[in-house]
DOLUMZA-471782 format. One line per 5 residues: number of its first residue (from 1); their letters; for each residue x, y, z of N, C-alpha, C. Coordinates in Angstrom, 2 decimals, m for minus. Layout:
<dozas>
NUM = A = X:Y:Z:X:Y:Z:X:Y:Z ~ ...;
</dozas>
This chain:
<dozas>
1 = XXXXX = 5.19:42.69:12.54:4.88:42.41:11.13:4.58:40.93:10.97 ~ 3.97:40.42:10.38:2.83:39.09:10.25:3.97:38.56:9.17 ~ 4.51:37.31:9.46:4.95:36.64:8.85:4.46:35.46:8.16 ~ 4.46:34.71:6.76:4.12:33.72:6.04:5.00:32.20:6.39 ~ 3.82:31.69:6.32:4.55:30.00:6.58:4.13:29.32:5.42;
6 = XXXXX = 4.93:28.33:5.10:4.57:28.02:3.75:3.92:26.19:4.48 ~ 2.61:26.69:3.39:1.82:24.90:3.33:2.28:24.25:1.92 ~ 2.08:23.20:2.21:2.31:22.22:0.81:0.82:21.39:0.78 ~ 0.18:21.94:m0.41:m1.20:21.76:m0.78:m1.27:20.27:m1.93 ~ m2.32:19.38:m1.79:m1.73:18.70:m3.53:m2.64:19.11:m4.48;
11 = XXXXX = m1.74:19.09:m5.85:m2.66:20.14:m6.99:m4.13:19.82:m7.19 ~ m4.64:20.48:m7.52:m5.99:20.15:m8.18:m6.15:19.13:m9.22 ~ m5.64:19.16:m10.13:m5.17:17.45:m10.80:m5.46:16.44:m10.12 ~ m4.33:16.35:m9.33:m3.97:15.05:m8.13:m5.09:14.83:m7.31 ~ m5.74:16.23:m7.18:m6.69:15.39:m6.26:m7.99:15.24:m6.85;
16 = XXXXX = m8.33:15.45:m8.30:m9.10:15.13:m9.10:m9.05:13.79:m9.62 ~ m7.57:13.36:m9.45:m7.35:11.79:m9.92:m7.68:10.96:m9.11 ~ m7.01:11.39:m7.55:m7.21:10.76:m6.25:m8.57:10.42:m6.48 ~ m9.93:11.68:m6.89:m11.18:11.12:m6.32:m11.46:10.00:m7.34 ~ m11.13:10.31:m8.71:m11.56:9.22:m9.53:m10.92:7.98:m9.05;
21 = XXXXX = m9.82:7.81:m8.82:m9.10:6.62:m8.34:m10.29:5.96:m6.75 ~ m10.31:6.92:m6.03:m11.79:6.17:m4.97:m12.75:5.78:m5.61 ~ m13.62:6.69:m6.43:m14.59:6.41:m7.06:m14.64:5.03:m7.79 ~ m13.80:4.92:m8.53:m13.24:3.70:m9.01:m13.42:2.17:m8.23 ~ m13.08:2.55:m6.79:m13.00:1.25:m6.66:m14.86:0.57:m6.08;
26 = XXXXX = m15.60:1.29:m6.14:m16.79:0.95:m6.09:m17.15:0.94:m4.72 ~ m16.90:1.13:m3.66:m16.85:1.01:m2.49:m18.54:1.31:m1.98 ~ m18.95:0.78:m1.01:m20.13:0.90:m0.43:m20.16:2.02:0.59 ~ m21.50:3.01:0.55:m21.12:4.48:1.20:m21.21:4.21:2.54 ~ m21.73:3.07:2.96:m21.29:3.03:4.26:m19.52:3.19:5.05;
31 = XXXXX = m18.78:2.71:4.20:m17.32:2.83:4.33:m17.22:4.14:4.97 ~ m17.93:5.71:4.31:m17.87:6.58:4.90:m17.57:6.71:6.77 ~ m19.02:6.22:7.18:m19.18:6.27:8.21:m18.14:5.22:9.38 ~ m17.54:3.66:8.54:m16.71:3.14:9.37:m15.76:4.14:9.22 ~ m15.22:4.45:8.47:m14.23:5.49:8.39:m14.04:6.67:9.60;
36 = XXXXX = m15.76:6.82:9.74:m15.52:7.91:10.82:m15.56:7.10:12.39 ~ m16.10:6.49:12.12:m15.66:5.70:13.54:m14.09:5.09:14.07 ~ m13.58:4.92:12.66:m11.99:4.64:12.81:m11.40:5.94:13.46 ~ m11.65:7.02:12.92:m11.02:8.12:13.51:m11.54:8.56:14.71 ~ m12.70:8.24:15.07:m12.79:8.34:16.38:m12.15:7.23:17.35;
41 = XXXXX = m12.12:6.39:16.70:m11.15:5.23:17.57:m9.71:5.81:18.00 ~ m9.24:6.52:17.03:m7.93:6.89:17.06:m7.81:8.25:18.04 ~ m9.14:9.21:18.08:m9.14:10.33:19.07:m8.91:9.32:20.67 ~ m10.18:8.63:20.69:m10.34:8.30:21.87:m9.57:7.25:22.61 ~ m8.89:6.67:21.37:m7.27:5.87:22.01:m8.17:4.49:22.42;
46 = XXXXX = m9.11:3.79:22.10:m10.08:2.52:22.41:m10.68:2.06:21.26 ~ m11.26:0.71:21.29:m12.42:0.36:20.41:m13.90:0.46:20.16 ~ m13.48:0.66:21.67:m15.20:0.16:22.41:m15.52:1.67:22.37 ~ m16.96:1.59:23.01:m18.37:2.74:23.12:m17.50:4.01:22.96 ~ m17.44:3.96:21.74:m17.29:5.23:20.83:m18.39:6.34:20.48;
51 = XXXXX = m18.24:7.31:20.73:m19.11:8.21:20.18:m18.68:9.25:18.86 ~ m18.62:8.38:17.73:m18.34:9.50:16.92:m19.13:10.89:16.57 ~ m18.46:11.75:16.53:m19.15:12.99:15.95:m19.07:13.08:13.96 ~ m20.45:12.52:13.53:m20.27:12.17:11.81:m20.71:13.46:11.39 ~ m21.04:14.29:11.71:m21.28:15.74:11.46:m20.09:16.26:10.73;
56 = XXXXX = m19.18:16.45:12.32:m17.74:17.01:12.46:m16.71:16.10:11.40 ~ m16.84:14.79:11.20:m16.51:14.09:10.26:m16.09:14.02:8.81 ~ m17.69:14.85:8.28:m18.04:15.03:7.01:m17.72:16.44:7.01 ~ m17.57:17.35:7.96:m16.99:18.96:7.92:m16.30:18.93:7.11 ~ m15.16:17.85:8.25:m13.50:18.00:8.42:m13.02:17.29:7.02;
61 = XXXXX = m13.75:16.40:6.52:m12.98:15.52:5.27:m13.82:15.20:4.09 ~ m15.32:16.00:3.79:m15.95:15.66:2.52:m16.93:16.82:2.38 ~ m16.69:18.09:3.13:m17.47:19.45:2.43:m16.65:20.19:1.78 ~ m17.34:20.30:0.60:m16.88:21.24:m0.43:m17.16:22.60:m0.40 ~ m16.22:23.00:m1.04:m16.76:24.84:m1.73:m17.97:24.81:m2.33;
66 = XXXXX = m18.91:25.96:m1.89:m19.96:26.83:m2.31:m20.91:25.76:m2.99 ~ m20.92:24.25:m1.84:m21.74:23.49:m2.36:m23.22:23.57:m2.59 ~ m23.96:22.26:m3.53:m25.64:22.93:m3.15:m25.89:22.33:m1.82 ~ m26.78:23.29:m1.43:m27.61:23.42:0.36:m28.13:22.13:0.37 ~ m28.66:21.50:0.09:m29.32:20.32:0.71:m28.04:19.19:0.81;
71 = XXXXX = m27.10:19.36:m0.45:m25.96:18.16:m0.36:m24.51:18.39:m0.70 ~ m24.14:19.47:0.94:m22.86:19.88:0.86:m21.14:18.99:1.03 ~ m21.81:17.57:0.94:m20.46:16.34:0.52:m20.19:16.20:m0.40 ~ m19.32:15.93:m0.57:m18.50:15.04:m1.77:m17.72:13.65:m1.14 ~ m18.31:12.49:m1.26:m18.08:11.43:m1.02:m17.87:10.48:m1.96;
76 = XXXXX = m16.44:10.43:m2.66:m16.17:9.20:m3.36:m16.13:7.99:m3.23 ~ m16.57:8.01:m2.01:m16.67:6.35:m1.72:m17.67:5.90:m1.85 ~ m18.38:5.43:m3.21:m19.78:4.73:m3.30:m19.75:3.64:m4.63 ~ m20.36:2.82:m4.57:m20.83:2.25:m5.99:m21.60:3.05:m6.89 ~ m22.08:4.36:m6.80:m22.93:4.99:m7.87:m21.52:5.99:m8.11;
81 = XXXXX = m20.93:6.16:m9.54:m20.20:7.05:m9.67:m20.58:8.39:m10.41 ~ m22.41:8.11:m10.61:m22.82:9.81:m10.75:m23.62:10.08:m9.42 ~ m23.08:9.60:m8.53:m23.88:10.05:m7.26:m22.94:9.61:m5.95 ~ m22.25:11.62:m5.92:m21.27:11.53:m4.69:m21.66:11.98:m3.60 ~ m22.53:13.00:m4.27:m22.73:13.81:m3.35:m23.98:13.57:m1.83;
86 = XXXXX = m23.42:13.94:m1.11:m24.15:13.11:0.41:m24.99:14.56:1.09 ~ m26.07:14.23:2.08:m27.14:15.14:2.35:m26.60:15.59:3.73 ~ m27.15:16.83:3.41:m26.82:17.71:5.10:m26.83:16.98:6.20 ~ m27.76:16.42:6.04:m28.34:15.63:7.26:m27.75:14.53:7.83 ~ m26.27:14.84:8.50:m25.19:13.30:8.31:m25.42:12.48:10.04;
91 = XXXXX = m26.13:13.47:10.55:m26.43:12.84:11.68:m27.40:11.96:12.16 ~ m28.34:12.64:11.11:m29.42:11.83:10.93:m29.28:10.59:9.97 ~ m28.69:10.55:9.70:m28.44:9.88:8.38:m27.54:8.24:9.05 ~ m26.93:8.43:10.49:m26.05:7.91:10.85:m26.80:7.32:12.36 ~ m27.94:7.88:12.70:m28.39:7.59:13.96:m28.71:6.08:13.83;
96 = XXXXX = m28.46:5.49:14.81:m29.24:3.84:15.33:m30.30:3.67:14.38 ~ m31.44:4.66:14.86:m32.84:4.38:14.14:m32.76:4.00:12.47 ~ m32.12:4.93:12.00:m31.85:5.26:10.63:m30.68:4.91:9.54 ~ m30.24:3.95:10.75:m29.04:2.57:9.90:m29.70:1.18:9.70 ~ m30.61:0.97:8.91:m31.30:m0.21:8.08:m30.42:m1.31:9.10;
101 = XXXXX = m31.27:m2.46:9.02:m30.60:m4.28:9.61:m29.77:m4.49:9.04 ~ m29.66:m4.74:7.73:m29.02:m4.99:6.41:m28.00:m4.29:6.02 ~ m27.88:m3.15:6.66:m26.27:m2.23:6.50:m25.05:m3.01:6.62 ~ m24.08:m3.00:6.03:m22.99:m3.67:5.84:m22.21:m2.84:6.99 ~ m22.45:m1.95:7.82:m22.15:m1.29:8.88:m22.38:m2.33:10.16;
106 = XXXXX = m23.28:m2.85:10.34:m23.03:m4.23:11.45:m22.39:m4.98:11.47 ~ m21.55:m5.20:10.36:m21.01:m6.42:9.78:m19.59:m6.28:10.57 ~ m19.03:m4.55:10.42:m17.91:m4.25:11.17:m18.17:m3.56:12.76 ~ m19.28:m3.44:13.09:m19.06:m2.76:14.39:m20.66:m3.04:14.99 ~ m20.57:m2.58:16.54:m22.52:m2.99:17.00:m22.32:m1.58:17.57;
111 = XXXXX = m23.87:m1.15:17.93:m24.58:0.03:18.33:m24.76:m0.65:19.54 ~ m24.98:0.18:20.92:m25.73:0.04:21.61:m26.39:1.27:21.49 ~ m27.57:1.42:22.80:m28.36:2.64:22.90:m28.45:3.20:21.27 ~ m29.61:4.29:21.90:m29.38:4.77:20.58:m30.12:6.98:20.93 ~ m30.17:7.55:19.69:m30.12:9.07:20.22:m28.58:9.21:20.32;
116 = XXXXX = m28.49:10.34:21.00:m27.28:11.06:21.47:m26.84:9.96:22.33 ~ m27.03:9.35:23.02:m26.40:8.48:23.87:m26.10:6.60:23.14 ~ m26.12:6.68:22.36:m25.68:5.61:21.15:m23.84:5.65:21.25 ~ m23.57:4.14:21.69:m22.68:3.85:21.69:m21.89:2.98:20.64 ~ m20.69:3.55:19.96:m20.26:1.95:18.85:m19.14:1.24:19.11;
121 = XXXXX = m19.19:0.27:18.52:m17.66:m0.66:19.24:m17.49:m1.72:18.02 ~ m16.31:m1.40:17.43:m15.93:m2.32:16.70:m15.55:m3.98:16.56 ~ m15.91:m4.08:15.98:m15.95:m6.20:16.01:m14.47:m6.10:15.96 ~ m14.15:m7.28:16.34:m12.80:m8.61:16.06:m12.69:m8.43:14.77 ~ m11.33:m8.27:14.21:m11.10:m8.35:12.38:m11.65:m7.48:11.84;
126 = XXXXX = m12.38:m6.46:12.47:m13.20:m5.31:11.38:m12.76:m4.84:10.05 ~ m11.57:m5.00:10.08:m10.55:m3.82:8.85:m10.99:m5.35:7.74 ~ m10.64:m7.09:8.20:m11.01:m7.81:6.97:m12.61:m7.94:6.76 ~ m13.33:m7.94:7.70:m14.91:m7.59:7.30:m15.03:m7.12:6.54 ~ m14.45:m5.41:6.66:m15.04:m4.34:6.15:m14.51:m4.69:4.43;
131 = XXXXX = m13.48:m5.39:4.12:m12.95:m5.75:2.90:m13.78:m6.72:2.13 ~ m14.63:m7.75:3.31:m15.37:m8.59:2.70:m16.70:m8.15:2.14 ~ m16.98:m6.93:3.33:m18.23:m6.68:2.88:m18.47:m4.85:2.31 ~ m17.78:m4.45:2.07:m18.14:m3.12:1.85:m16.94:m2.39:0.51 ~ m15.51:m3.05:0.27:m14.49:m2.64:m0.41:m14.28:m3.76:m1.22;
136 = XXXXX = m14.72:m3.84:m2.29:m14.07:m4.69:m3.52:m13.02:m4.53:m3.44 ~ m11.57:m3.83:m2.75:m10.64:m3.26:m2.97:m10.09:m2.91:m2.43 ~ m8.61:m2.88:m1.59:m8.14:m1.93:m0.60:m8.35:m0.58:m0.94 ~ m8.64:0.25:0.22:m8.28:1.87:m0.16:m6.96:2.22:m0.34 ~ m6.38:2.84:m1.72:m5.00:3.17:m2.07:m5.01:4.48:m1.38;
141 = XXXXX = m3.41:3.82:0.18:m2.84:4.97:0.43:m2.82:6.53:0.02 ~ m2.14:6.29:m0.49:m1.83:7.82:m1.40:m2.96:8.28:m1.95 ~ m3.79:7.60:m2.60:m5.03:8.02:m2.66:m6.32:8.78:m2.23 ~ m6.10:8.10:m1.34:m6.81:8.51:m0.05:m6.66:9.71:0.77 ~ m4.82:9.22:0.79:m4.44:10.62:1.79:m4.78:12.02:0.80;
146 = XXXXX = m4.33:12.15:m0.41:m4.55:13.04:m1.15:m5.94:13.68:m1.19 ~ m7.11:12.95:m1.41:m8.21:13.53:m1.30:m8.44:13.87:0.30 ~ m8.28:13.06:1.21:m8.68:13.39:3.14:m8.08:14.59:3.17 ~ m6.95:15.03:3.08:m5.94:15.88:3.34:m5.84:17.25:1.99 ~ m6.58:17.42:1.15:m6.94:18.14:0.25:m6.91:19.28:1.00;
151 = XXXXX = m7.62:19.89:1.94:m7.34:21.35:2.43:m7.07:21.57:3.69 ~ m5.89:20.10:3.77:m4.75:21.13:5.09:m3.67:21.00:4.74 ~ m3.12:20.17:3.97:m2.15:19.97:3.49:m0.58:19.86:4.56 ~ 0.64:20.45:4.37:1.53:19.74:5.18:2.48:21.21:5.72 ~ 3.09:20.76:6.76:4.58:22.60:6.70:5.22:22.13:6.08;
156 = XXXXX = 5.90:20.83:5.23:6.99:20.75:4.81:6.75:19.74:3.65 ~ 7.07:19.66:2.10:7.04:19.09:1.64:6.89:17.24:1.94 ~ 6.22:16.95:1.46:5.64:15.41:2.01:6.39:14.59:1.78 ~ 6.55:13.49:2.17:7.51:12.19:1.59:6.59:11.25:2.71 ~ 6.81:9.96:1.60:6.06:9.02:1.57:5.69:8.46:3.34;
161 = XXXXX = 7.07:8.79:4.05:6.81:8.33:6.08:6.07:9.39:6.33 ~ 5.70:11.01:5.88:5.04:11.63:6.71:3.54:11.80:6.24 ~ 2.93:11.11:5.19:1.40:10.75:4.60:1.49:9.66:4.87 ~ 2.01:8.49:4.86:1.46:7.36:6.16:1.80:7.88:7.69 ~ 2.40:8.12:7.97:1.87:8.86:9.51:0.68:9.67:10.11;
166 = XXXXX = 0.37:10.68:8.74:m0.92:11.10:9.04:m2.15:10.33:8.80 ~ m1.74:8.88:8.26:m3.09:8.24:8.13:m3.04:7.21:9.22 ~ m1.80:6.93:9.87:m1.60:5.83:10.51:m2.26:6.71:12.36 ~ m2.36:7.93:12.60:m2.53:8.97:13.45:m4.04:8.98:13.10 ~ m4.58:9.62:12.63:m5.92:9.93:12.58:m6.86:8.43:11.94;
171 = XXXXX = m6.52:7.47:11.57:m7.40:6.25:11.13:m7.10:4.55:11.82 ~ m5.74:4.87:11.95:m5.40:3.43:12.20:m4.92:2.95:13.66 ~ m5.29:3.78:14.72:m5.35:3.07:16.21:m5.62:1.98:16.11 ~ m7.11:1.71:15.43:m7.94:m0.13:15.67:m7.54:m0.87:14.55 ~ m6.33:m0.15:14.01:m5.57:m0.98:12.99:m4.21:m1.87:13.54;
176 = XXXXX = m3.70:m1.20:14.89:m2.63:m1.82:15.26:m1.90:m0.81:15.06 ~ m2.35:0.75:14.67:m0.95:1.74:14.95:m0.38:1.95:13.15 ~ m0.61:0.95:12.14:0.27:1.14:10.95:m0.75:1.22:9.90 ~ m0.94:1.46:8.83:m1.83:1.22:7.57:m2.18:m0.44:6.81 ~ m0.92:m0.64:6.91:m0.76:m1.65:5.99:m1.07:m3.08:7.15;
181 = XXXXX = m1.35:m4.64:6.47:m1.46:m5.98:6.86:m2.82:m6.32:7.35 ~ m3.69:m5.52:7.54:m5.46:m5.81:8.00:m6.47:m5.68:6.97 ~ m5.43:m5.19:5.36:m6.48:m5.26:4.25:m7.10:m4.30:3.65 ~ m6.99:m3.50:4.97:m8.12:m2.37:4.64:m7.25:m1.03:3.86 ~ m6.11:m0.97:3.91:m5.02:m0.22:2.79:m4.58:m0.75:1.90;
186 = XXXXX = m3.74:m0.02:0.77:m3.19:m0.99:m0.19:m1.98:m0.02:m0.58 ~ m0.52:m0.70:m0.72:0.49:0.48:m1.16:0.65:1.36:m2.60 ~ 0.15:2.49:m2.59:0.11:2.79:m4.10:1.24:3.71:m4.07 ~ 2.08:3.55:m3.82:3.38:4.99:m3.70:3.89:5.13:m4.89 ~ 3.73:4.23:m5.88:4.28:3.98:m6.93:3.95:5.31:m7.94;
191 = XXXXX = 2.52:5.73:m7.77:2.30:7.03:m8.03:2.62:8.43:m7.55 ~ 3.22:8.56:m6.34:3.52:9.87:m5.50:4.49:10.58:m6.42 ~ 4.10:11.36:m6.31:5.72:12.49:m7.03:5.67:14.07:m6.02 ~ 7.06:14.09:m5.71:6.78:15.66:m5.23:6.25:16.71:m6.01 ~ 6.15:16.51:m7.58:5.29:17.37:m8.12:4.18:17.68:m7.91;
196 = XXXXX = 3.58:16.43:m7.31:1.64:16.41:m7.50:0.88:17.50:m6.20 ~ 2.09:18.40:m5.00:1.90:19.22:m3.88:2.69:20.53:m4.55 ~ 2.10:21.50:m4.43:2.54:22.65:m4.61:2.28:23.46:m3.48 ~ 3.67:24.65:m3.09:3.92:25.26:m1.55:2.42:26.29:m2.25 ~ 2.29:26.76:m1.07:1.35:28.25:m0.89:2.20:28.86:0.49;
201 = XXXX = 1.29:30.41:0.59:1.87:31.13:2.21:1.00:31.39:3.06 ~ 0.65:31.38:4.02:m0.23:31.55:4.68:0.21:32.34:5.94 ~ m0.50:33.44:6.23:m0.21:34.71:7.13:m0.04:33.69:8.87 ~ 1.11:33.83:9.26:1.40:33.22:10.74:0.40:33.94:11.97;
</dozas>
């Protein structure tokens, strides 16, 4: 007989606030993509000649439900706040060829090669770069985690060490291992409540 495990999801509210709270801080959509290179930093345990997969990226942390076909993201991280939504095409969108001189994306990391065999490697200080040039703003913790983590949510009710762990695990290897002191986070706990996650069951 198939037994239920219980997830802890955060409400629809919370993570309606979460996005306005990103949206908010005006952020440049390139952030997206350092973002995904951070987490590939953190798969591959290095800085250097990274190959992120920005496809698998934008799957795993900015496709929505029964989105429209040409622009199945939702990306709050931009300076246009009637324009979240990001195009199928994230690979293309991310290749060597098709990252402008002028991208605030050089600023934190270099390309070599390019195609499928395009390598990235993050600069010295990237996390304060990326503050100088792409985030008016730290990204708020809790914030953040709430919207990234929107549909996997947790086995056990959350508290504040086990949503910085999952961000300090999947983002912050080329951070030094923690969230916080490189700029590129900011502590917002001040908002968390165990209310804002509600359990569900899910067949084992």
């Amino acid at each position: 007989m198939a037994t239920a495990e219980p997830i802890y999801l955060p409400t629809l509210p919370r993570v309606r606030q979460a996005m306005a709270t990103l949206i908010g801080l005006g952020a440049h959509r390139s952030v997206a993509g350092y973002l995904a290179v951070l987490n590939e930093a953190a798969t591959a345990q290095r800085e250097d000649k990274l190959r992120p997969d920005f496809r698998a990226f934008f799957d795993r942390f900015f496709r929505i439900g029964d989105p429209p076909q040409k622009k199945p993201y939702a990306v709050p991280l931009t300076t246009n706040p009637n324009s979240i939504l990001f195009n199928a095409n994230v690979a293309g969108s991310y290749a060597p060829s098709s990252i402008r001189p002028v991208s605030p994306l050089y600023n934190v990391l270099t390309i070599e090669g390019g195609g499928t065999q395009a390598v990235f490697t993050l600069r010295e200080h990237h996390a304060e770069l990326a503050r100088q040039t792409m985030l008016p703003e730290a990204l708020p913790l809790y914030a953040f985690a709430t919207f990234f983590y929107r549909d996997f949510g947790f086995d056990s009710l959350p508290t504040r060490a086990v949503i910085e762990q999952a961000v300090s695990r999947d983002f912050c290897f080329a951070l030094g291992g923690e969230p916080y002191g490189h700029g590129l986070f900011a502590d917002d706990f001040a908002t968390f409540s165990a209310a804002d996650y509600e359990q569900i069951e899910i067949a084992a």
